[in-house]
N, C-alpha and C positions, 0 to 999 in steps of 0.2 A: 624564228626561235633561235638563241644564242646556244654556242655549246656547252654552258651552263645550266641553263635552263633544262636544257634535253637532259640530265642527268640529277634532276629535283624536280621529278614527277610525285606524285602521289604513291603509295604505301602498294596497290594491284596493278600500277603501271609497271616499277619496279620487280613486283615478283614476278609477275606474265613476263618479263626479259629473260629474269633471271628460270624460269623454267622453260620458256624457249630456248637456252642455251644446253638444258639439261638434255632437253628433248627430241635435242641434233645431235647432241654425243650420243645418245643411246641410240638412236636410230642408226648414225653413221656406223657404229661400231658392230649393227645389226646387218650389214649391207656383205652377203654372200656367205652370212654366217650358217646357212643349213648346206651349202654344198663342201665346208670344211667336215672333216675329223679329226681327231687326235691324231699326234704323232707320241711316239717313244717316250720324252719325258713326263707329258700331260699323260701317257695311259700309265706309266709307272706311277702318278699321282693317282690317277681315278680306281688302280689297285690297291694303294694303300689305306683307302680311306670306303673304300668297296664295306667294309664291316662293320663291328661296334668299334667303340672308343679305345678302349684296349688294345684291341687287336692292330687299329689301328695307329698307336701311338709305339708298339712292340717291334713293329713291322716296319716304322718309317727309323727309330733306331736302331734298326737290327742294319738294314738297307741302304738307307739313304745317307749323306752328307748334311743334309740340312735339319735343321731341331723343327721339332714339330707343329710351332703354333698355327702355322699359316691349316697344315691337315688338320688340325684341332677344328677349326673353323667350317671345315670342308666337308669334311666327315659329321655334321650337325645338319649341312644342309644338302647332304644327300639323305636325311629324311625324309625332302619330297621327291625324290629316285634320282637313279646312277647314270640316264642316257646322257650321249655327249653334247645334247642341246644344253640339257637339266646345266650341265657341270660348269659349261660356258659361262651362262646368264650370271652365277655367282662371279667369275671373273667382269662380265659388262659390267653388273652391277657394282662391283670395288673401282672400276674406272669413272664411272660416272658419279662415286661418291669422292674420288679425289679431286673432280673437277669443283663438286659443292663446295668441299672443304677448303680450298683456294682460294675461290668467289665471299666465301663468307669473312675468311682472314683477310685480305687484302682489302675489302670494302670497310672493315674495322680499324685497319694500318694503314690504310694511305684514301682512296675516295669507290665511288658504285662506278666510273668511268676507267678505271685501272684494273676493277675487279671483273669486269664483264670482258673487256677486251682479256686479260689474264684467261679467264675461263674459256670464252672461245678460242684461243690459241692451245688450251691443254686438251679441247676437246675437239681439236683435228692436228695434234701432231703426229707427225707421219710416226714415231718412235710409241708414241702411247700406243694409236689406236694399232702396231704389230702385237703386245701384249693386252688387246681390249678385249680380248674372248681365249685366250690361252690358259689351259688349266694349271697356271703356274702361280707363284706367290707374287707376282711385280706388280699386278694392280693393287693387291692388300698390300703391297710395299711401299705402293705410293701415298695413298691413305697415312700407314703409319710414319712412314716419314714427314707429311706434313704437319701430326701430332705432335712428334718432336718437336718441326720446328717450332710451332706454338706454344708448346711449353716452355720450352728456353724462353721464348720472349716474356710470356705469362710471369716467368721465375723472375725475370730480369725484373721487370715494372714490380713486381711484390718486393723485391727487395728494395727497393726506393723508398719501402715505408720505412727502413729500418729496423725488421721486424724478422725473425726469421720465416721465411714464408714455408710453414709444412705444407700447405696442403699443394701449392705449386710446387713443389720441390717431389713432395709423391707423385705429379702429373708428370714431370722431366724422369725420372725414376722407371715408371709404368710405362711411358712412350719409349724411350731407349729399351728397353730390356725386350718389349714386343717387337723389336726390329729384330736385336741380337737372335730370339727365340724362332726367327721365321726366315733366316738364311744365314748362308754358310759367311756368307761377304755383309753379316752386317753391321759390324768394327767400320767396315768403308762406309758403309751407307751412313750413317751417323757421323762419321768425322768434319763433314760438313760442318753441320749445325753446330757441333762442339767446338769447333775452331772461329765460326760466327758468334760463340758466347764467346769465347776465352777474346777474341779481338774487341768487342762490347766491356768486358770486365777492365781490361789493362787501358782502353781508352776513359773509362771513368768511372771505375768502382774502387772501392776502396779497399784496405785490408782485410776491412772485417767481412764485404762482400765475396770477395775473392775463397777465403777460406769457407764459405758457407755451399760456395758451389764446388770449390774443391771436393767437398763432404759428400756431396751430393754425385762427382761425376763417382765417387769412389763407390761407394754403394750399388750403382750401375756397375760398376768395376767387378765386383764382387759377385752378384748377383749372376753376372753372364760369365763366370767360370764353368761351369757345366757345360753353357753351348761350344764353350773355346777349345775345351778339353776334347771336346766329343771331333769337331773339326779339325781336330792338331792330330789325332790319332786316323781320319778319315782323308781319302787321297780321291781326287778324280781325274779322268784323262784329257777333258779337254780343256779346263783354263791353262793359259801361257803364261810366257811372262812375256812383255809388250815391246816387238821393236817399232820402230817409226813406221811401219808399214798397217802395223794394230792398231795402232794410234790414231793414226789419219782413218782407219775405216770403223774407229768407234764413234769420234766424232762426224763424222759424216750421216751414221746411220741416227744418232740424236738430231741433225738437222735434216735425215731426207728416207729414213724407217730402211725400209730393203726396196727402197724400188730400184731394178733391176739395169736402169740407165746412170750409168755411175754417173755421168758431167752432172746432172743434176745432182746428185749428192756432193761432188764436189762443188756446183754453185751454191749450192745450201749451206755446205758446209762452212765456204768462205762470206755467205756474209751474214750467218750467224755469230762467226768468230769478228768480223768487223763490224758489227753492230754492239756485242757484249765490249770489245775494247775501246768503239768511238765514246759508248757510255761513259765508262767507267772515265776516260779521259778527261769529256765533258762534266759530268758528275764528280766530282772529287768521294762524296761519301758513301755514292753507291759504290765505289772501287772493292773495296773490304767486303762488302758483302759477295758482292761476284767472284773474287777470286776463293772466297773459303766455300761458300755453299756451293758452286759450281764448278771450279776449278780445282779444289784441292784433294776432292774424293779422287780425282782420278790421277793426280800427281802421288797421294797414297798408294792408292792399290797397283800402281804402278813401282814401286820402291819395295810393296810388300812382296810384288811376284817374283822378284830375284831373288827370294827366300824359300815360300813358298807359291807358286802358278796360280792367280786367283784372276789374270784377268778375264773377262768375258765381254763382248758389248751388254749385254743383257742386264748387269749386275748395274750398269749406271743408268737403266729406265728411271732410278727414283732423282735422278739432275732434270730431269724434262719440268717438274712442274715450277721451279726453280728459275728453269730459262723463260719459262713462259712467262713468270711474272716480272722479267726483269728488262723483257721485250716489250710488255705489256707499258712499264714504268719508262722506257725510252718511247715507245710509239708515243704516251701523252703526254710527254718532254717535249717530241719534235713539235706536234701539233702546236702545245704552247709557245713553243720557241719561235718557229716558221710560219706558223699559222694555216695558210692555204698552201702553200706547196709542201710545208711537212703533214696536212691532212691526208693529200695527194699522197705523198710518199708511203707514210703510214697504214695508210689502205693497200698499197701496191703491192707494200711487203706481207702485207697480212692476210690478202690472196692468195698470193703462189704459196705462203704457207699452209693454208687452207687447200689448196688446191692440190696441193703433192699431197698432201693427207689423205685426201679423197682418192685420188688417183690409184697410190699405194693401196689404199683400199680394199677398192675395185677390183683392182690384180691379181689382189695378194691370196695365196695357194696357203693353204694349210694341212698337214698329216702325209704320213710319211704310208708305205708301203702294205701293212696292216691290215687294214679294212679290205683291200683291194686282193692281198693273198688269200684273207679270209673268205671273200667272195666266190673264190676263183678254189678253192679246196673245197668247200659244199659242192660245186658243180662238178668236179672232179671224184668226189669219193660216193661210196656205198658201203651201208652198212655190213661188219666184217674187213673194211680196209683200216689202215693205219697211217695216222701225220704222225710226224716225229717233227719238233722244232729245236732246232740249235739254240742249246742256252737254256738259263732260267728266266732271266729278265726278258726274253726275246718271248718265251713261251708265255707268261703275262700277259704280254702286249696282243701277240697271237690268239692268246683265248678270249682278251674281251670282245674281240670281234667273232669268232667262234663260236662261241660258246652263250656269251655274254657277260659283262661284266662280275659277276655271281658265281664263276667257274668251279673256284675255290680258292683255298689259303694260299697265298704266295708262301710263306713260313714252309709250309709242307709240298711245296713244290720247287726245292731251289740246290744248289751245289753248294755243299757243306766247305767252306773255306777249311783251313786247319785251324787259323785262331778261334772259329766257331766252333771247330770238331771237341778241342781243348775245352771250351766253355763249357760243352756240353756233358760232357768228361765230370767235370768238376762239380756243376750241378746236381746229377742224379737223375736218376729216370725219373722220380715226380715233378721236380721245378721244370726238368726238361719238358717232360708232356705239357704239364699246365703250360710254357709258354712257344709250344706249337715246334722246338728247336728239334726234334727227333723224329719227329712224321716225315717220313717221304713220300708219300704221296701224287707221282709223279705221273698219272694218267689219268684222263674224264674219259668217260664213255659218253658221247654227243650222237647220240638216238644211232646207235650202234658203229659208231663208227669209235676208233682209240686214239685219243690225241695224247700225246707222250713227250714229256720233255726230254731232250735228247743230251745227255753229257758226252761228251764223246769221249772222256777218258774212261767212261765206264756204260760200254754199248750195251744194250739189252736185244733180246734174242725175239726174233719175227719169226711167222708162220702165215701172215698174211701174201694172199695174192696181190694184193697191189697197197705201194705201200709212197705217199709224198712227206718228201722233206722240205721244211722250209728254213732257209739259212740267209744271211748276209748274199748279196750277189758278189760281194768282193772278196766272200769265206770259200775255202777250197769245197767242191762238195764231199758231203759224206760217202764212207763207205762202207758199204750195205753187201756182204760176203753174201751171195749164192743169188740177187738179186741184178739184175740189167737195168741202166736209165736209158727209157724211152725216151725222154724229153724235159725241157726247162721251159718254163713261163719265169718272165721277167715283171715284177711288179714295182715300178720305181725302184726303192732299193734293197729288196727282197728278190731273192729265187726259190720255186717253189718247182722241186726236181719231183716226177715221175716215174718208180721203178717198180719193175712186172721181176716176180719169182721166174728165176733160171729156170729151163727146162719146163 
């Protein structure tokens, strides 16, 4: 059988591939996923969205940096409950819907033998499947980014007729704006595709073309002043701005995830980067595409962090299904080109890419401290004792496992900033109540025992005999006038101090 032929089977030849491809990603992506748990940002997500819709749309713009659509989503489908499997399986599932969505555009833009290889490559690279079960917005980001892209191209061919195209121009409109609306970075994530139309338009569109998407990027323009706004006024501590040291360990984790043996991220790295520029070399037309969809988001967000700090590796997960298809389009280059020894080759490489996937996999540790304090405080307290947790956001994280996700309102459990104190101020005690901005409510009672979010600018007064704190292990410990520390348990990176009443 030619390799023609093997890729002009029948209509259930075809789909049984294409859902065996499906059916590795889900599964691979399923591999160690009950001995994870949440960490820090995935349980600040799974308290956001803990509610109804309100509350949960209240709570992510009172809190968070990021606009809401991604919880919008979230919060629909913890209808069918809050445990951290439940929550996962919605992230597996946005990954194995970007790989669909891949498979099905590139078998319409280019052939079923570009599309399957593409597909299998996005559903074991080592970078997707670290975001293939994280309760984060990057798999629905990659999904939505692929929409984009297909829209722009959608928009592109409508406009060929001459014609102005609304209803594609609503599709390019609705896919950008769902980006913008689901992260703080998604100006970058979209610049891609925007600089792959605008290179499309100036190569051969016309005036009137030109000014139609003009119209079009502007309305997108427009539309995401709210999220811009909301992020221009919102700061976080850990994006940078990128020296050559960021740089090199972003692209390495796009070619080789977090596995913990750097040379192979560095052999990944480098012939990632040698293979995306022999393309382009060899290929004259795929050049433009590569450099805007792949390369230019992160030459942006690199330019923008010397303004404002937005880089992160994470924020460039939605360049993976991008690379995959452009590896996918060189692997059936070499095979046509070389024939038997680019088959050879082509397979080699799409091994070890498979193969660090799996690996990284396999490995890969999930959730931070949490669950393990939590454990480790049930066994420790009796009813009449007291946890106190450092922080609001920390006290959150602490009580889903505590308590259970259900504990109660973040809103009414958190450290009044002063620009909020002012909000509040301004409001009134009823708008105030109605949106939860004036409750303190700063203790559960968990089958008698007190869990207490702890400010430490503003201590509150014990009477219990024994009393755990749990804080940062790299946070000074608290201190607890009239009480002695027994003792520290170390929980990754949590300390969870033990102190007995003086005398």
């Amino acid at each position: 059988m030619t390799n023609a032929s093997f890729f002009k089977r029948s209509r259930p030849w075809v789909l049984g591939v294409s859902a065996a491809i499906l059916l590795a990603a889900f599964l691979v992506r399923l591999i160690g996923i009950d001995g994870r748990w949440m960490w820090y940002d995935e349980l600040l997500t799974g308290t956001f969205v803990a509610y109804d819709l309100p509350n949960t749309i209240v709570t992510n713009l009172r809190f968070d940096i990021h606009p809401p659509l991604y919880y919008f989503q979230l919060n629909l489908w913890t209808l069918g409950g809050h445990g951290d499997l439940w929550l996962m399986l919605n992230t597996v599932l946005w990954s194995v819907a970007a790989i669909a969505l891949l498979m099905w555009r590139v078998r319409r833009v280019y052939d079923l033998q570009t599309a399957w290889i593409a597909g299998g490559l996005l559903a074991f690279s080592s970078a997707a499947l670290v975001f293939g079960d994280q309760v984060r917005m990057y798999a629905f980001l990659m999904v939505m980014i692929l929409w984009t892209w297909i829209a722009l191209e959608d928009w592109l061919k409508a406009e060929r007729t001459k014609r102005f195209p609304w209803k594609a121009s609503l599709n390019v409109i609705a896919s950008q704006t769902a980006v913008v609306y689901s992260h703080s970075a998604g100006i970058v994530m979209i610049s891609g595709c925007i600089l792959y139309a605008a290179w499309q338009l100036l190569r051969d569109g016309d005036l009137r073309t030109r000014i139609h998407w003009v119209v079009t990027e502007a309305c997108v323009a427009a539309l995401a002043v709210p999220a811009l706004v909301l992020v221009a006024v919102r700061a976080a501590g850990h994006p940078v701005a990128p020296g050559l040291d960021e740089i090199l360990h972003t692209w390495r984790f796009l070619a080789a995830g977090e596995l913990g043996v750097e040379t192979i991220g560095v052999v990944m790295g480098l012939l990632l980067l040698g293979v995306l520029v022999w393309f382009g070399v060899m290929q004259p037309a795929k050049r433009a595409p590569i450099l805007t969809l792949i390369f230019a988001p992160l030459v942006i967000a690199a330019i923008i962090s010397y303004v404002k700090p937005i880089w992160l590796d994470r924020i460039f997960v939605t360049l993976v299904p991008f690379i995959c298809l452009y590896l996918a389009l060189f692997a059936v280059w070499l095979m046509k080109t070389w024939r038997m020894p680019g088959r050879v080759v082509a397979i080699t490489l799409a091994l070890l890419w498979a193969g660090v996937g799996i690996a990284g996999q396999m490995t890969r540790e999930k959730g931070d401290g949490y669950k393990p304090a939590a454990a480790y405080a049930h066994e420790m307290v009796k009813p009449g004792d007291v946890v106190l947790v450092d922080g609001d956001f920390g006290y959150w994280c602490f009580m889903w496992y505590f308590d259970g996700p259900r504990w109660g309102y973040p809103q009414q459990a958190a450290i009044v900033m002063p620009k909020w104190q002012s909000l509040i101020d301004k409001l009134g005690p009823t708008a105030a109540n109605l949106l939860g901005f004036n409750e303190q409510k700063r203790s559960v009672d968990v089958n008698g025992v007190t869990a207490i979010m702890w400010d430490r600018n503003a201590p509150v007064e014990l009477t219990a005999g024994k009393v755990l704190t749990v804080r940062s292990h790299q946070a000074p410990s608290l201190d607890l006038p009239g009480y002695t520390l027994i003792g520290t348990q170390v929980e990754k990176d949590l300390a969870v101090d033990t102190w007995q009443k003086a005398g």
